[in-house]
Structure formats: C-alpha cells, structure tokens
C-alpha positions as CSV (number, residue, x, y, z in Angstrom):
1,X,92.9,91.0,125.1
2,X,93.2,90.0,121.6
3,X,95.3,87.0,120.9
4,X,96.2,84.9,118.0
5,X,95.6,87.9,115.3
6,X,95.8,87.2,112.0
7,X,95.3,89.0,108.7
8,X,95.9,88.7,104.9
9,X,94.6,90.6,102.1
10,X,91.3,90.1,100.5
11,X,92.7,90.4,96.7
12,X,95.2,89.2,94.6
13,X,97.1,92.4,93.6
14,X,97.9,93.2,97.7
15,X,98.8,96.7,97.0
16,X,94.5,97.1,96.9
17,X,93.5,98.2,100.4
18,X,90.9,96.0,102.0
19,X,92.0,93.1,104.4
20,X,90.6,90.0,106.3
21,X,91.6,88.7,110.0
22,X,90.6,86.6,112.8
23,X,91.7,86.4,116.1
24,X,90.7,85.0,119.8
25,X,88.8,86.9,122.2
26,X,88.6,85.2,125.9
27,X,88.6,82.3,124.2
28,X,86.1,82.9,120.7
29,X,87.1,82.8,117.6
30,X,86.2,86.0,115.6
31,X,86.5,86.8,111.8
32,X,85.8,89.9,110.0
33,X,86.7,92.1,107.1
34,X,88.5,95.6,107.5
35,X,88.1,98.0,104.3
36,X,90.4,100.7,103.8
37,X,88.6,103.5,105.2
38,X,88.7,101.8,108.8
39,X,85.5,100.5,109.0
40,X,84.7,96.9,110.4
41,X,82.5,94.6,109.0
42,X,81.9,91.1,111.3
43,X,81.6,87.6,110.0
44,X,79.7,85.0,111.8
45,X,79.8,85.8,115.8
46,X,79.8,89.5,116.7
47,X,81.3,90.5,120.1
48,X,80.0,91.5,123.0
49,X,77.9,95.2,122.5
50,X,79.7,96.4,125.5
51,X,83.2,95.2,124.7
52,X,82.6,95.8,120.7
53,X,84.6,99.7,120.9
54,X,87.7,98.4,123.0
55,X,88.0,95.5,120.5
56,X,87.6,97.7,117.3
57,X,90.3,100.0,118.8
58,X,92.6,97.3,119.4
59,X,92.1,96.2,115.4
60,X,92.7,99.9,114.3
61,X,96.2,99.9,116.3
62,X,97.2,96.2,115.1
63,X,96.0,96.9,111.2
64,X,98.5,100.5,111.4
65,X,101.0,98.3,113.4
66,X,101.3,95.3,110.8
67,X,99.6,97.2,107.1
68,X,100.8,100.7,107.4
69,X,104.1,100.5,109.2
C-alpha cells in the first residue's frame, strides 16, 4: 500500500499538465514524474517488476482523485 503520497506540479503556471510525487512503498521512498497523458516516468529506485502494475494503478487513481477531481 502506498503511504505518504505527495505531489506538486512540475511548472510555474499549474494549469500546464505534468506533475511530480513521491511516496512510501513498504517502507522505500519512491519519486517520479507523471506527464499528462498517464504515463510514468521513475526517478532514482524503481519498484519491484512484479509489484510495478499494482503500484502504477494506485498512482492513476490518486493523480484523478487529487488533479482531476
């Protein structure tokens, strides 16, 4: 389960679409960078291969949740 997430937009102007967060994940810190069209880019540690899907869905849900409500 994710915990701690955070987000904030990656420009000045935040009505431009493109957003970074971090959050914890059993305990490691992950960062990352969410672009408008959904996609997921990862910076520094990566999680687990088998885990990386259920993680990326739980982003989608909290970016829609908290950006697009």
């Amino acid at each position: 389960m994710i915990q701690h997430f955070q987000f904030r937009s990656m420009y000045e102007n935040k009505k431009l679409p493109g957003w970074t967060f971090s959050f914890y994940y059993k305990g490691i810190r992950y960062e990352g960078s969410y672009h408008k069209n959904g996609t997921i880019e990862w910076k520094g540690a990566q999680p687990p291969s088998e885990e990386e899907e259920i993680i990326q869905k739980q982003i989608h849900e909290l970016m829609l949740f908290h950006v697009y409500e």
